[in-house]
C-alpha positions as CSV (number, residue, x, y, z in Angstrom):
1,X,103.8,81.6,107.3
2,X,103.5,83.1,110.8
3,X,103.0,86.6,110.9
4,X,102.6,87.5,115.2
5,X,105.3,88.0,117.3
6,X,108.2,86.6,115.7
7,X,110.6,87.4,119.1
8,X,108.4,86.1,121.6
9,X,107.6,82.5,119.2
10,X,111.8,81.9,119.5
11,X,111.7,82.3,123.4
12,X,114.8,84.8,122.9
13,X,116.4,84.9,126.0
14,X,118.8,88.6,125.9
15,X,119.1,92.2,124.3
16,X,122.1,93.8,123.7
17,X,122.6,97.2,122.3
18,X,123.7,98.2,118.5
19,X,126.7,99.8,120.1
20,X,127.8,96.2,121.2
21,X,131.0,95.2,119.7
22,X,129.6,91.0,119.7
23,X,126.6,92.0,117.3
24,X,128.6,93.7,114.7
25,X,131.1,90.8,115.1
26,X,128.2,87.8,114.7
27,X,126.8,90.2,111.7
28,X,129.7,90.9,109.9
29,X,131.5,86.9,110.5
30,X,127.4,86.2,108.2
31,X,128.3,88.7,105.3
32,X,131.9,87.0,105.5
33,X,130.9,83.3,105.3
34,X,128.1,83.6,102.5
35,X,130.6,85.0,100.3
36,X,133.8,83.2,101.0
37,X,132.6,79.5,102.4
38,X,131.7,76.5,100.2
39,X,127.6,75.4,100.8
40,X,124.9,73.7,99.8
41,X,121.0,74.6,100.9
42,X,117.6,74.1,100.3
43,X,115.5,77.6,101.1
44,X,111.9,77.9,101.3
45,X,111.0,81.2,100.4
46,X,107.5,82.8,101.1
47,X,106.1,86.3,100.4
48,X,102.7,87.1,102.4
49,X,100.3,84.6,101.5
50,X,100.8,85.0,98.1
51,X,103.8,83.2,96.9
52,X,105.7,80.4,98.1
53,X,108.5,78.3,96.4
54,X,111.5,76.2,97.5
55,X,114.9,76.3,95.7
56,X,118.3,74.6,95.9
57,X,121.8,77.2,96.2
58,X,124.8,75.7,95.6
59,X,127.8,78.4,96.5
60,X,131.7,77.7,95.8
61,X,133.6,81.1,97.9
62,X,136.5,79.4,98.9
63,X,139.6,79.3,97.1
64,X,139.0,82.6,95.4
65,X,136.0,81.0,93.7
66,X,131.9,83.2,92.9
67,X,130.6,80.2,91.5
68,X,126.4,79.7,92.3
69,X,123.6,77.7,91.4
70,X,120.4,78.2,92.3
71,X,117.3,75.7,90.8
72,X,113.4,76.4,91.7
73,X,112.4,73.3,92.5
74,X,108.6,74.0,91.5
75,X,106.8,75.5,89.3
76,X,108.3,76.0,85.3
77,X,112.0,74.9,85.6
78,X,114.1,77.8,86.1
79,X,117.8,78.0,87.4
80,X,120.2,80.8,87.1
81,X,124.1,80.6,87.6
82,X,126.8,82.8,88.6
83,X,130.2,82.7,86.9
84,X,133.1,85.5,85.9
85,X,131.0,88.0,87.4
86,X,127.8,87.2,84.9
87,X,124.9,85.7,86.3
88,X,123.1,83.4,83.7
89,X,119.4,83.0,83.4
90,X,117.5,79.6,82.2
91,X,113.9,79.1,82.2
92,X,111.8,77.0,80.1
93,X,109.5,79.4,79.1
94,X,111.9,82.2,78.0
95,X,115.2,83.1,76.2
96,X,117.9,82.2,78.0
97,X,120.2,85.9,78.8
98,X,123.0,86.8,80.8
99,X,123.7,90.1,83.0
100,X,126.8,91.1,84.6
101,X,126.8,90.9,88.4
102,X,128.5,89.7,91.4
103,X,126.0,87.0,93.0
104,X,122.4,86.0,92.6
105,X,120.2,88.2,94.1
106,X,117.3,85.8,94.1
107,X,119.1,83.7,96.6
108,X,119.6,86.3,99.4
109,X,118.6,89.8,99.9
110,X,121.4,92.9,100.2
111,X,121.6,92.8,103.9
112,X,123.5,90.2,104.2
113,X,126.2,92.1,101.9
114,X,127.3,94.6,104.3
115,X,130.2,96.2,106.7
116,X,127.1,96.6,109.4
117,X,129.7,99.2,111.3
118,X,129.1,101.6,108.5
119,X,125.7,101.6,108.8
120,X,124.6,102.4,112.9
121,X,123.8,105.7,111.7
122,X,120.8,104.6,110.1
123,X,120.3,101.7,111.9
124,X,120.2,99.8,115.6
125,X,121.1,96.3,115.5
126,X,120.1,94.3,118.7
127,X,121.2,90.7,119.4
128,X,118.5,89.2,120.8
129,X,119.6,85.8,122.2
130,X,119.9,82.1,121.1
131,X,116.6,80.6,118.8
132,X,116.8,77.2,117.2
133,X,116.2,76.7,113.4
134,X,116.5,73.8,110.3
135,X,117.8,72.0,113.7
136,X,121.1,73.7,114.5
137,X,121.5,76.7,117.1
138,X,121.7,80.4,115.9
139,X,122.1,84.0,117.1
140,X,118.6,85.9,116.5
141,X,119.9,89.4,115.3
142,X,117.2,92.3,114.6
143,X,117.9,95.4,112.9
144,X,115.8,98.4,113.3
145,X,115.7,101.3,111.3
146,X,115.9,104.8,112.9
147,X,112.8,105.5,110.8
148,X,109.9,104.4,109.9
149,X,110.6,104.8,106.2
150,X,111.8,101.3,105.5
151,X,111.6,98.0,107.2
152,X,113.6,96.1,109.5
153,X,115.0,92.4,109.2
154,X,115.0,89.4,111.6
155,X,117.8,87.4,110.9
156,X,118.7,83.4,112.4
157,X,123.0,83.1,112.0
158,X,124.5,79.8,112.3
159,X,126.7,79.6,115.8
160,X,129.0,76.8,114.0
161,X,128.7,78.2,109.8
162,X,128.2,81.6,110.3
163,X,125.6,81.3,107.6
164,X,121.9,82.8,107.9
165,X,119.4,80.1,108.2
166,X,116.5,82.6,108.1
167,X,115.4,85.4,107.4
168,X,112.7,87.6,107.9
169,X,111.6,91.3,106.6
170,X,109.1,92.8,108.6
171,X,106.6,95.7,108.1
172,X,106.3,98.4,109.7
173,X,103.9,96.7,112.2
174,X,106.1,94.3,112.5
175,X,104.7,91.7,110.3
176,X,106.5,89.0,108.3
177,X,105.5,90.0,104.6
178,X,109.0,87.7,103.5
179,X,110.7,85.2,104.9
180,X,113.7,83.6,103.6
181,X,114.2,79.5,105.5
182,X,116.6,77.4,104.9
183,X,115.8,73.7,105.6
184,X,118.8,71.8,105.2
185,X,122.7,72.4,105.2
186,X,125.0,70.5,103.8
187,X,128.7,71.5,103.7
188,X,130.2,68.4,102.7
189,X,128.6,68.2,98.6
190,X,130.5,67.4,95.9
191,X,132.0,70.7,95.2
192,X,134.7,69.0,92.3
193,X,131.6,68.4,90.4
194,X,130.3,71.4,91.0
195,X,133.0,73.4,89.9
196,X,133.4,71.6,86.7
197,X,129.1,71.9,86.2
198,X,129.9,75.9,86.3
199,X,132.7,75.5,83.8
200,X,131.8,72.9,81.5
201,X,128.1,74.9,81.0
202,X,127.6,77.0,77.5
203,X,126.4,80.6,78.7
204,X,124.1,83.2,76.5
205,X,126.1,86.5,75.8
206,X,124.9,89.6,77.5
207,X,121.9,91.0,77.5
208,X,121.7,93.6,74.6
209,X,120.7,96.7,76.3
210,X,122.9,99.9,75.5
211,X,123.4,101.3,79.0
212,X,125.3,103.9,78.5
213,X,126.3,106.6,81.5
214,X,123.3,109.3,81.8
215,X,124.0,113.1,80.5
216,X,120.9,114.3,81.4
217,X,120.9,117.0,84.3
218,X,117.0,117.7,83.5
219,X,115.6,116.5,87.4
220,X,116.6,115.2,90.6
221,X,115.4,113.9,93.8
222,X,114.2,116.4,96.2
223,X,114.1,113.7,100.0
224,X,115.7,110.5,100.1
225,X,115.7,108.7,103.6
226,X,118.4,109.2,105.9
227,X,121.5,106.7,104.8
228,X,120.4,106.3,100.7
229,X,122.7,107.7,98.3
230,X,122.6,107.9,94.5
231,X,125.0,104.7,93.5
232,X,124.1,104.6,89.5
233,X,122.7,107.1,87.0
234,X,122.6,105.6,83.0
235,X,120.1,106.0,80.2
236,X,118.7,102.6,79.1
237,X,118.3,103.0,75.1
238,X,116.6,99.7,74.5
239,X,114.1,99.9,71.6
240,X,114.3,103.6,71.7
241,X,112.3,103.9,75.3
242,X,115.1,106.4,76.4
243,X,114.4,105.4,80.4
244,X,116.8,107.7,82.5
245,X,117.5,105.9,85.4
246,X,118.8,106.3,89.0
247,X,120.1,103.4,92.1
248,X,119.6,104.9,95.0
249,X,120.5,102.5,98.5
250,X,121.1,102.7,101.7
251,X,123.5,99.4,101.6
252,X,120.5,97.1,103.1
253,X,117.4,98.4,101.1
254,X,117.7,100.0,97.3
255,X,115.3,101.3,94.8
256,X,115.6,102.5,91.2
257,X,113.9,106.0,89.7
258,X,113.1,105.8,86.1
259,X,112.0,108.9,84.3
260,X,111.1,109.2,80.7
261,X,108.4,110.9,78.4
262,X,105.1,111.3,79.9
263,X,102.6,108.7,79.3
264,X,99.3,108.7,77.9
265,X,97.6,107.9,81.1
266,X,97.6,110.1,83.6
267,X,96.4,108.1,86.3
268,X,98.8,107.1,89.4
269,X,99.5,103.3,89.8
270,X,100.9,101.3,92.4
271,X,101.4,97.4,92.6
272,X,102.7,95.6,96.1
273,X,103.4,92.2,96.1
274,X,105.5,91.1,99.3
275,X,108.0,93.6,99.8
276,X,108.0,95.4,96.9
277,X,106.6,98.2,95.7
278,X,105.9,99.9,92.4
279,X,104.7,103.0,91.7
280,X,103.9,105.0,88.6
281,X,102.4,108.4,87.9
282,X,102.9,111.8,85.6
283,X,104.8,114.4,87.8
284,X,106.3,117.7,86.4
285,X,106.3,116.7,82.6
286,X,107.6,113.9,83.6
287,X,106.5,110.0,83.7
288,X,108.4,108.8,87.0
289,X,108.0,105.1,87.7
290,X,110.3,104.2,91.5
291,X,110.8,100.2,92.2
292,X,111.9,99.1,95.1
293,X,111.6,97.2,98.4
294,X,110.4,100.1,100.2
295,X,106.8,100.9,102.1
296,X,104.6,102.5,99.7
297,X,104.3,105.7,101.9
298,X,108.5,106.1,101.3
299,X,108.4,105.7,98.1
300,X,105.1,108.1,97.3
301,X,107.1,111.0,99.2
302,X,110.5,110.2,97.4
303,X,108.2,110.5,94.0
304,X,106.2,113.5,94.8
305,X,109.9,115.6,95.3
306,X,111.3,114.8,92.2
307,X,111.4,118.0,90.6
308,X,113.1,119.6,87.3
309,X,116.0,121.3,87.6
């Protein structure tokens, strides 16, 4: 995956300002055809150099339809499916289980979910001219955070679909650490069959896990970055772990805060892989563990203010 100058490799060819009525239009006609068009792709999806995979999404949003498919085509067979509001999980080497949600977050990333007009507080977005991509034209759209606690996106929209061909989340050095391509378009698929694959299936019930609405008023977070708010707060009673828990987002990147019991180990731990980071240390009688797809030095600082009331 090519990391350099991601810009200058499209030969764009314009700027324009994220005060620019045309930008907000091209963005928000991409959050508008993802989630009410009918479509059919094949994605490659890479993080770093450590992971690569390429998957099949099927998407029925016309008609007042959320119907989605989306098969990994390598690797142990795994495909999950949207219906009702549940998204179903089935892979050959687990249980298959069911969550309730809206879409499959596996097949594209929160940005593209968004009324970008509510967010220029937090954010420029700067069209950057025409690029060419799985061989059809597209608008090359950037957004920048005002920051530099988060990263910033690259994204290739369809002039003719609407849809996002690819996209790219870059570091803060403006490195592509993942990139989400898709390869091949096809609106024109049997969506009858489709439609009667999602409703003919058998689905797992729920996941069991007793989230119930949290009570406790013990901590809270002492910085977020500018534009997150808290959208969820629930205790998680699942084999009597008693994990309080707290979605925080900013409507493009999110990131959970789970607090229980201290732990045993004292030590502070932090995995990256791609874009995401966790991290995981003993702070204030507390065991805090933060997920999300945030730069480690963001999410250090959000942990290190959590505090008890």
């Amino acid at each position: 995956m090519a990391s350099g100058d991601i810009v200058a490799n499209d030969s764009a060819t314009s700027l324009q300002t994220s005060t620019d009525n045309s930008v907000m239009t091209i963005l928000n006609n991409m959050q508008d055809a993802v989630l009410h068009t009918d479509y059919k792709i094949s994605i490659v999806l890479e993080e770093s150099s450590d992971f690569s995979n390429t998957l099949q999404y099927r998407y029925l949003g016309a008609n007042n339809l959320n119907y989605g498919n989306l098969i990994f085509l390598e690797g142990a067979p795994k495909e999950i499916i949207l219906h009702d509001n549940i998204v179903s999980y089935f892979q050959s080497d687990s249980i298959a289980f069911s969550l309730s949600a809206n879409r499959i977050i596996e097949a594209f990333p929160d940005v593209v979910y968004n009324d970008f007009s509510k967010l220029t507080d937090s954010y420029d977005f700067i069209l950057l001219g025409k690029a060419r991509t799985a061989n059809r034209s597209s608008q090359l759209v950037r957004i920048v955070p005002k920051d530099k606690d988060r990263y910033n996106y690259v994204i290739w929209i369809d002039d003719k679909t609407h849809l996002p061909l690819r996209i790219d989340l870059l570091d803060l050095n403006s490195k592509i650490i993942k990139q989400i391509k898709v390869v091949t378009l096809d609106l024109d698929f049997n969506k009858t069959a489709f439609q009667s694959y999602i409703e003919d299936r058998d689905y797992p019930i729920l996941f069991p896990i007793d989230k119930e609405t949290s009570e406790r008023n013990s901590w809270q977070v002492g910085w977020l970055p500018k534009g997150f708010k808290e959208n969820a707060a629930y205790n998680i009673n699942f084999n009597q772990s008693g994990i309080d828990t707290k979605l925080f987002s900013d409507g493009i990147f999110s990131f959970t805060v789970n607090v229980s019991e201290l732990s045993n180990n004292d030590a502070t731990h932090v995995v990256t892989q791609g874009a995401r980071t966790v991290y995981s240390t003993n702070l204030n009688n507390m065991n805090i563990v933060i997920i999300g797809d945030l730069p480690f030095e963001t999410i250090e600082r959000i942990a290190q203010s959590i505090k008890t009331k």
